[in-house]
matplotlib code that plots the C-alpha trace (Angstrom):
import matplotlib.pyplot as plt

x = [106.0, 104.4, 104.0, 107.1, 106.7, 106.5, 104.1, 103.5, 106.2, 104.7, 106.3, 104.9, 101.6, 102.1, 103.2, 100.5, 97.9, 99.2, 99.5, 95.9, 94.7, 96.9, 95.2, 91.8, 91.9, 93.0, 90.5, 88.3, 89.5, 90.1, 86.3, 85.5, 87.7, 86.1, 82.5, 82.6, 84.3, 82.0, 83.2, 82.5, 79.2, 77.9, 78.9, 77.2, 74.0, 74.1, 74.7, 71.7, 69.7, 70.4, 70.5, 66.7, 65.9, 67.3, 65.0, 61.9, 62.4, 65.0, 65.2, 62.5, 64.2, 67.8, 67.9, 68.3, 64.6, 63.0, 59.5, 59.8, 63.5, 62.0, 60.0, 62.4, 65.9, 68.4, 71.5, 73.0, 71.0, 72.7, 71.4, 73.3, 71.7, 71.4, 75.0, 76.6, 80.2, 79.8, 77.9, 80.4, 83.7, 81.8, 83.4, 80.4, 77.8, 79.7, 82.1, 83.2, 82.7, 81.2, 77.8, 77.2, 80.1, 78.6, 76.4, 73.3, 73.1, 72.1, 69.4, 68.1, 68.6, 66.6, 64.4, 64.4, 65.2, 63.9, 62.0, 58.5, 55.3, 53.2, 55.9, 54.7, 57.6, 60.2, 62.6, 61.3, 63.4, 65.1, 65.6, 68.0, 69.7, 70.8, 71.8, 74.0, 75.5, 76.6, 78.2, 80.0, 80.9, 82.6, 79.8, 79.8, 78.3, 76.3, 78.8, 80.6, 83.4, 84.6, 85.9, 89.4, 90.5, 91.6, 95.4]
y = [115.5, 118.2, 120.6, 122.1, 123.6, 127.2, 126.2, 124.1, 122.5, 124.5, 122.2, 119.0, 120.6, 120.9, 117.4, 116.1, 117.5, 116.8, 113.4, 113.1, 115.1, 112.6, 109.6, 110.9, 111.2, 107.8, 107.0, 107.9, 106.7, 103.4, 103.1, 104.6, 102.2, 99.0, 100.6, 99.6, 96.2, 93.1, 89.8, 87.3, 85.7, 89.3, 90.3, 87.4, 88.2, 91.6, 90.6, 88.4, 91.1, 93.4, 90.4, 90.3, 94.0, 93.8, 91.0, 92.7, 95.9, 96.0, 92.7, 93.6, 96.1, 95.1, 91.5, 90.0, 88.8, 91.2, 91.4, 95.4, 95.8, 96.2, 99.0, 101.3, 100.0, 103.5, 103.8, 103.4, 100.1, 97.4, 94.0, 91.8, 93.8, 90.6, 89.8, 91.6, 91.2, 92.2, 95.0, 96.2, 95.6, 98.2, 101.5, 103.4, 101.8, 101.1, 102.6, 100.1, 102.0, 105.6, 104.9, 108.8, 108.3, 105.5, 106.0, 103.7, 104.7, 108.4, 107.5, 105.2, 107.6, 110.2, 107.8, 108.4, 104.3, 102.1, 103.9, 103.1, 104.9, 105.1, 105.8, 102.7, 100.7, 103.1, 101.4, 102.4, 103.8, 100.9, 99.2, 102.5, 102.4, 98.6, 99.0, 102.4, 100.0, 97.4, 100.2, 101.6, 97.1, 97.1, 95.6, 92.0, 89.6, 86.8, 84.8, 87.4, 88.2, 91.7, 92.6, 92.6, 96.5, 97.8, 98.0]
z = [126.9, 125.6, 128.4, 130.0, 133.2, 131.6, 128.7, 125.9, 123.6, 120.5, 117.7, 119.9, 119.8, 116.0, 115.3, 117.5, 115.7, 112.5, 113.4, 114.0, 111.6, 109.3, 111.0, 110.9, 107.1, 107.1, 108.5, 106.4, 103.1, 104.7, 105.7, 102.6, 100.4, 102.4, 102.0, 98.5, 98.9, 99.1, 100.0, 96.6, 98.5, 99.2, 94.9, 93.7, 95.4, 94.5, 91.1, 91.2, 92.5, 90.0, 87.1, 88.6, 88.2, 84.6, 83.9, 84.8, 83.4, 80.5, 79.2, 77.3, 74.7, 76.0, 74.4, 71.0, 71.2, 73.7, 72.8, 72.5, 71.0, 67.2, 68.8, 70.7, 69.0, 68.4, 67.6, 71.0, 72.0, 73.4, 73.6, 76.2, 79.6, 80.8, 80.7, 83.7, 82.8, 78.9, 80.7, 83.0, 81.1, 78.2, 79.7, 77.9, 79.9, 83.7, 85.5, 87.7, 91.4, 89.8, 89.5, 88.3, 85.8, 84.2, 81.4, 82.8, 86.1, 84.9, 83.0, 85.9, 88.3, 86.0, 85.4, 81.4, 81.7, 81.6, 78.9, 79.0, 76.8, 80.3, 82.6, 84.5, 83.8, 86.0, 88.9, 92.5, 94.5, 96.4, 92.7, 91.7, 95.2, 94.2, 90.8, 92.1, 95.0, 92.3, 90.2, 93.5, 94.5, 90.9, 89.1, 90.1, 88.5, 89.6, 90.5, 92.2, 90.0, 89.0, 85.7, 84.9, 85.7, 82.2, 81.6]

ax = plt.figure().add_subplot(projection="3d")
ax.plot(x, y, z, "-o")
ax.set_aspect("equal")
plt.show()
């Protein structure tokens, strides 16, 4: 119990509210933790859909023969965006589950990619929010698999 008859039990009280305090935070990290975790079916359609995005806007200067590579190719250019597991299992460019850690998604999110002369080529909105959510999913690809976690 944790009332006596003259007053609470004040080290029940304590545990009590440590224990939910401990549960609570569990909680949390649990839902957090699952938040991120897609089933394979669910990866591999996210993976599509961002396979889909890289298509239409980066495969342009992002492949061996995009028709604008010649024309904005830097020293930091890679040409395989079209490859989602080359692209996530390169640390510079994905951080499996930290979209903000990742080098790509800050320049999507910025908007400085993909780079365009008119600025018409920039991802709306929803576009970023599913290329951050496959960063966060561990960057499935279109079949759903997740790169190999690094030793």
């Amino acid at each position: 119990m944790i009332f006596r008859e003259n007053g609470p039990k004040k080290p029940a009280i304590f545990f009590y509210v440590l224990l939910c305090l401990v549960l609570t935070a569990a909680g949390f990290y649990a839902s957090a933790e699952g938040a991120s975790k897609l089933s394979r079916a669910e990866g591999a359609r996210l993976g599509k859909k961002v396979k889909g995005i890289f298509e239409k806007k980066c495969a342009r200067c992002h492949t061996p023969d995009g028709s604008d590579r010649e024309k904005y190719k830097n020293e930091a250019d890679i040409d395989f965006i079209l490859n989602l597991k080359k692209l996530a299992s390169n640390p510079d460019i994905i951080s499996p589950g930290d979209p903000r850690g990742s080098g790509l998604y800050p320049q999507v999110e910025d908007g400085s990619m993909p780079y365009s002369d008119t600025g018409e080529n920039h991802l709306p909105k929803e576009e970023k929010s599913i290329i951050e959510k496959w960063i966060k999913a561990g960057a499935p690809d279109e079949k759903g698999d997740l790169v190999p976690a690094a030793p």
